[in-house]
N, C-alpha and C positions, 0 to 999 in steps of 0.2 A: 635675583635682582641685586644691585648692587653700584658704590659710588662708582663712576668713570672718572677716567683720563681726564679726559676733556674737561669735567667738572672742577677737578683738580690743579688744572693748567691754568686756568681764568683764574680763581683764587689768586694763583699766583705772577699771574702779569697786574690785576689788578692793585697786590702789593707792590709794587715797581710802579704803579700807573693809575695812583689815588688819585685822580682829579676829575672833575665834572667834563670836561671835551674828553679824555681818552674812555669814560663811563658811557657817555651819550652816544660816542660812533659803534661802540660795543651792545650797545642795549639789548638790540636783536637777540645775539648770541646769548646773554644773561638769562632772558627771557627764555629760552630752550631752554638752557639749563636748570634754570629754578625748577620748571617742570619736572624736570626728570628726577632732582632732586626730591622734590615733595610726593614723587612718587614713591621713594625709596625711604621718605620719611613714616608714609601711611604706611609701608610695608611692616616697618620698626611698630606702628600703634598694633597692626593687625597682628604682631608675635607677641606684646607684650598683652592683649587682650585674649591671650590663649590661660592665661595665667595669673593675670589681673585686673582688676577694674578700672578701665580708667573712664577720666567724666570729660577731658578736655586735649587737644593737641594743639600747641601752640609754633607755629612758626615767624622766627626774629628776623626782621627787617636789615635786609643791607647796608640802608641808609642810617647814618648817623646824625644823631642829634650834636649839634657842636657847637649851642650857643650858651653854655656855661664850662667847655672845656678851650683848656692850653692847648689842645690837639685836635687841628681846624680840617684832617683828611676829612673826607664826605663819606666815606663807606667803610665800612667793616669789612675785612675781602675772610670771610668765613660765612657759612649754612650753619644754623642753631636752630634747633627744637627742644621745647622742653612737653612732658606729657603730666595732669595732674591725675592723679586718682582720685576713685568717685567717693562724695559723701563727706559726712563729716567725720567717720569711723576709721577712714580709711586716710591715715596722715601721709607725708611724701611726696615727693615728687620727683621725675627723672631729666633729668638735662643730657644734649649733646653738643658737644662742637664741634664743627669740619673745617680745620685753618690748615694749609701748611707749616709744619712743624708744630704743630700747637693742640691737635687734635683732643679732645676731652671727654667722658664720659663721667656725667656727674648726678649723685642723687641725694636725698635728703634733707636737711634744712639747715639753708645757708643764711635766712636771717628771720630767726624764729621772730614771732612779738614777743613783747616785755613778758606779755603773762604766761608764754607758753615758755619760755627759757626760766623764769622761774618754777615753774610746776618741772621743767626738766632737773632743775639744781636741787629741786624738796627732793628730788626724788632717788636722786646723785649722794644727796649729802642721807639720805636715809639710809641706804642700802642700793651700792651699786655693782653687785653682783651680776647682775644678767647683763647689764653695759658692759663687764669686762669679759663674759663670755661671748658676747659679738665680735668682739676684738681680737679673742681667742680661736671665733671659729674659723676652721681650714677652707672654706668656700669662701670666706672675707678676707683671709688673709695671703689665697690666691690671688684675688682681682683687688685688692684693694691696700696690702701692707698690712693690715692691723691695726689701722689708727684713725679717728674721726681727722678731717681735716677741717676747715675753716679758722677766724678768727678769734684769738685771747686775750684775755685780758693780761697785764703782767700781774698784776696780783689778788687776793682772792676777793670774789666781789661782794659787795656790801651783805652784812647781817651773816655771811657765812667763816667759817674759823679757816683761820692762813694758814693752819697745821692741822686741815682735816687730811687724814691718809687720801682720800680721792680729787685733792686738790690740783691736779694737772687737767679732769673732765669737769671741776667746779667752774673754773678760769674759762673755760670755753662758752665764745659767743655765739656760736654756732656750730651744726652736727654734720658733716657732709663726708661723703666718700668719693673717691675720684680713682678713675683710671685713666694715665695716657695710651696713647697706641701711636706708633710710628707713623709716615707717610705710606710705607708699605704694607703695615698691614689693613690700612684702611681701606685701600684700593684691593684689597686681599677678596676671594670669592665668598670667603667666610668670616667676612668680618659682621655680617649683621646677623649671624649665630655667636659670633665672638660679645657683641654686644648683649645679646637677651641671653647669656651663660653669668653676664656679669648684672644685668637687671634681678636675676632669680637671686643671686647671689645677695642682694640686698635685702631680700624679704625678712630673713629675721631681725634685722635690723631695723624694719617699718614695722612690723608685727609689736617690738618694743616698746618703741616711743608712739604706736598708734594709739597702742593699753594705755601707758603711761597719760598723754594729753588727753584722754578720755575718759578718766577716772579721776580721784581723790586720792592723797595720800592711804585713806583705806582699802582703796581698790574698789572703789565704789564708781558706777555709770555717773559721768556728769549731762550726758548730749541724750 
C-alpha cells in the first residue's frame, strides 16, 4: 500500500483552488480519497504497533479554522496524522504530513508543559550526557541530522546560568525530530518502510525523555 497519484494531484489543484465552490464541486473526489488515504494511515498505525505501543491515531481535518487568522483560505490542501503512545510511561508522539513540496515526518515534543520542560532542563542542566549521545547516534543522525529541532529561546531561561556548557539544549522550548522527503519519494513503493526505518529510529530518543518525565532528579518513579 501506498500514497497515490491521484491523491497527490488533489493536494495540489486544491492549492491553486482554495476556495469553497472549486472544494464543494470536487467533494466526491476528496471523499475517495480521504479513504484511501486513511487507509494507508492505519497501515502506518498497523507497522508502528509491530514495535510500539501506541494508545491513539489521530487524523487532521482539511478544513481550517480562519476565524482568528490573516489567512482566510478554507482548507489546508495536506493529509496529517499524528499517532500517541500508550500510557503515561510511554512519552512521545509521532506526526506526519503529506503537502506537496512540504511533506514532513515529525516526532517528539513540540510543546512540552511548563512542568515537563522544566523536569527536561533539571535534567539538562544536571548531566546531559545521554542527550548528547542521541544526537550522536548514527540511526538519528541518518533520519534526522543530529539535532533536536523546535523552538528557543534567545537566551538562557529563568533560574538557569547563561554560561552553562549545555546552554544551546537549555534554551530549547521544545524537543522534536524531523525529517523531509521529497514529492518523489513519497509517492515512492517504499516510502511507508521509509517512514517506520525513521519511527524506530526515534526510540532511543523516547526511551530518554520517557525515563526522564517519569522520574525524579534521583531517578526515582514519579507515575
Amino acid at each position: 500500500m501506498q500514497f497515490q497519484k491521484n491523491s497527490f494531484q488533489f493536494l495540489k489543484n486544491l492549492q491553486k483552488n482554495n476556495n469553497r465552490e472549486w472544494f464543494t464541486e470536487h467533494k466526491p473526489k476528496f471523499v475517495e480519497i480521504q479513504k484511501e488515504v486513511k487507509d494507508v494511515f492505519l497501515e502506518m498505525q498497523s507497522n508502528l504497533e509491530m514495535h510500539d505501543e501506541i494508545e491513539k491515531m489521530k487524523i487532521y481535518r482539511i478544513y481550517r479554522d480562519v476565524r482568528f487568522s490573516k489567512d482566510k483560505t478554507p482548507y489546508n490542501p495536506r493529509f496529517a496524522v499524528s499517532f500517541s503512545r500508550l500510557g503515561k510511561h510511554l512519552r512521545g508522539g509521532y506526526f506526519l504530513q503529506i503537502k506537496p513540496g512540504e511533506t514532513l515526518l515529525g516526532g517528539g515534543f513540540w510543546q512540552p508543559e511548563k512542568h515537563d520542560l522544566q523536569r527536561i532542563r533539571k535534567e539538562i542542566e544536571q548531566d546531559a550526557t545521554e542527550f548528547r549521545e542521541i544526537l550522536e547516534d548514527k540511526e538519528y543522525i541518518k533520519y534526522f541530522g543530529g539535532k533536536f529541532g523546535g523552538d528557543e529561546l534567545k537566551s538562557a531561561p529563568r533560574g538557569f546560568d547563561k554560561e552553562h556548557k549545555d546552554i544551546d539544549l537549555l534554551r530549547k522550548k521544545g524537543f522534536i525530530a524531523v525529517r523531509n522527503f521529497t514529492d518523489a519519494e513519497v509517492l515512492s513503493p517504499t516510502f511507508l518502510e521509509e517512514l517506520d526505518k525513521s519511527f524506530k529510529a526515534l526510540r532511543p530518543f523516547f526511551n530518554l525523555f520517557s525515563d526522564v518525565l517519569t522520574t525524579n532528579l534521583n531517578g526515582e518513579s514519579i507515575i
